[in-house]
C-alpha positions as CSV (number, residue, x, y, z in Angstrom):
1,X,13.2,10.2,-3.0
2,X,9.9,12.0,-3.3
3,X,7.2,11.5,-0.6
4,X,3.5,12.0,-0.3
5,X,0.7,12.3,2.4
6,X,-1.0,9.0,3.1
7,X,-4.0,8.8,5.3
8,X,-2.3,11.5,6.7
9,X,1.4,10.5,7.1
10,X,4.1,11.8,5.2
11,X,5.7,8.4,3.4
12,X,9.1,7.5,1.3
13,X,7.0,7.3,-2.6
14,X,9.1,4.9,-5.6
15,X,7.9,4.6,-8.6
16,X,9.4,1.5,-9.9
17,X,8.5,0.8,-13.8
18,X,10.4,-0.6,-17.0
19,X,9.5,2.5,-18.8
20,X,10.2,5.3,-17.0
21,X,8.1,8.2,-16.7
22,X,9.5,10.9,-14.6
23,X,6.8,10.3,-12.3
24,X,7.7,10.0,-8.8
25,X,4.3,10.5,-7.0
26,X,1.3,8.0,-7.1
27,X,-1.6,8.5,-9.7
28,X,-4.7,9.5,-7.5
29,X,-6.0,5.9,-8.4
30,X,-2.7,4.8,-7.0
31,X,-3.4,6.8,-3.9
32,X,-7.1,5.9,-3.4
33,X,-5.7,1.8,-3.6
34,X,-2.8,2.5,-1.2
35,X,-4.8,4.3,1.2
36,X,-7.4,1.9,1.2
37,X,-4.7,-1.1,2.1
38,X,-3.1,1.1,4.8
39,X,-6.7,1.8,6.6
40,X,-7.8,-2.2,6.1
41,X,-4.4,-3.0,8.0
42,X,-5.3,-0.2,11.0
43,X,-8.5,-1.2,11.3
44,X,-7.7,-5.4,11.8
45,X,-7.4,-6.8,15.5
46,X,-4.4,-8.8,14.6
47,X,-2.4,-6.4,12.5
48,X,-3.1,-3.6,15.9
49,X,-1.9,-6.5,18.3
50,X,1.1,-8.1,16.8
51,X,2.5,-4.1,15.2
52,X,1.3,-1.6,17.8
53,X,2.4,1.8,16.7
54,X,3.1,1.0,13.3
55,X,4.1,3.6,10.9
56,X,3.8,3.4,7.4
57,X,7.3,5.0,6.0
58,X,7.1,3.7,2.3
59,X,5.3,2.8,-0.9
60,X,6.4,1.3,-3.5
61,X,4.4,1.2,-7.2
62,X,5.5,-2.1,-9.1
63,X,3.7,-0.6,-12.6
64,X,5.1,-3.3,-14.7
65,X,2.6,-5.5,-12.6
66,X,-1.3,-5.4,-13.1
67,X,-3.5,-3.6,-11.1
68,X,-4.6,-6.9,-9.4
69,X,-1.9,-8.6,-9.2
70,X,-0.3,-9.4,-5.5
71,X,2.5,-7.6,-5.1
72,X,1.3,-4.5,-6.9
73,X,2.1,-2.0,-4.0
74,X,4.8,-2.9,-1.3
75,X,3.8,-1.0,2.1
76,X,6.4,-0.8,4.7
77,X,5.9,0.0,8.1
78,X,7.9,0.8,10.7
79,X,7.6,-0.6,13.8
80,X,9.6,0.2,16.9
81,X,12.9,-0.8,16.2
82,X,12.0,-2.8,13.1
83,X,9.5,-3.4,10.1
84,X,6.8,-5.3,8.6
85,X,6.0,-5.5,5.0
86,X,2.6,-6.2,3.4
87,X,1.6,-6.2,-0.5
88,X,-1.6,-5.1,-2.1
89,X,-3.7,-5.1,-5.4
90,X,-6.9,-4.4,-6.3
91,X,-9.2,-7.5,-5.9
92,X,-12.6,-8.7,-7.0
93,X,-13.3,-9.1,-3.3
94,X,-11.4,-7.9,0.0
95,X,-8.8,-10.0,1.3
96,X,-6.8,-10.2,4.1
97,X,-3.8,-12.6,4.2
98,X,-2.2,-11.8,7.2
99,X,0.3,-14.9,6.9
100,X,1.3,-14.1,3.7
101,X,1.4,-10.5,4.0
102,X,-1.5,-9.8,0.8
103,X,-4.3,-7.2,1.1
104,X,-6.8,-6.9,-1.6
105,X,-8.9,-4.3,-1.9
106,X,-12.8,-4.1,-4.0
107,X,-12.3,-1.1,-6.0
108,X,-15.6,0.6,-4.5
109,X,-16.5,4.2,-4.5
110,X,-15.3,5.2,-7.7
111,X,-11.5,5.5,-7.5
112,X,-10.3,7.7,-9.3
113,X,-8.2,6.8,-12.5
């Protein structure tokens, strides 16, 4: 299992595609899309109430799915003695369905592709 530094955390990376690439890091866009769910999740009230010391321990990449479609990236974190999941995609405009466990993120700033 390869891992990779996100928002500075060392994380469990899988690369999950129908076409195999050898790749088993993210693609800097990849990255920038992940990081940018992760920090939207540590920066909400409710996600910081309900998951206090949550650590993010793995990523997967669903590349057989779109860019913006839900479910794109899995994000586990770890959270005392158990976990929480979310899912998130790049969206035409930030989203935050905490019920449902979707994050969309506005690609902004340029991400790199």
């Amino acid at each position: 299992m390869a891992t990779q530094t996100i928002n500075g955390v060392e994380v469990e990376i899988s690369i999950i595609s129908s076409q195999p690439t050898g790749d088993s890091r993210l693609s800097p866009r990849e990255l920038w899309t992940v990081e940018a769910v992760d920090q939207v999740l540590r920066k909400n009230p409710q996600f910081q109430a309900r998951y206090p010391g949550a650590v993010l321990s793995r990523v997967e990449s669903l590349r057989d799915l779109g860019e913006g479609e839900k479910g794109r990236y899995y994000l586990r974190y770890q959270v005392g003695e158990g976990a929480t999941e979310f899912w998130g995609y790049l969206a035409p405009r930030p989203r935050l369905d905490f019920k449902r466990g979707l994050v969309g993120v506005v690609p902004s700033d340029a991400p790199p592709v």
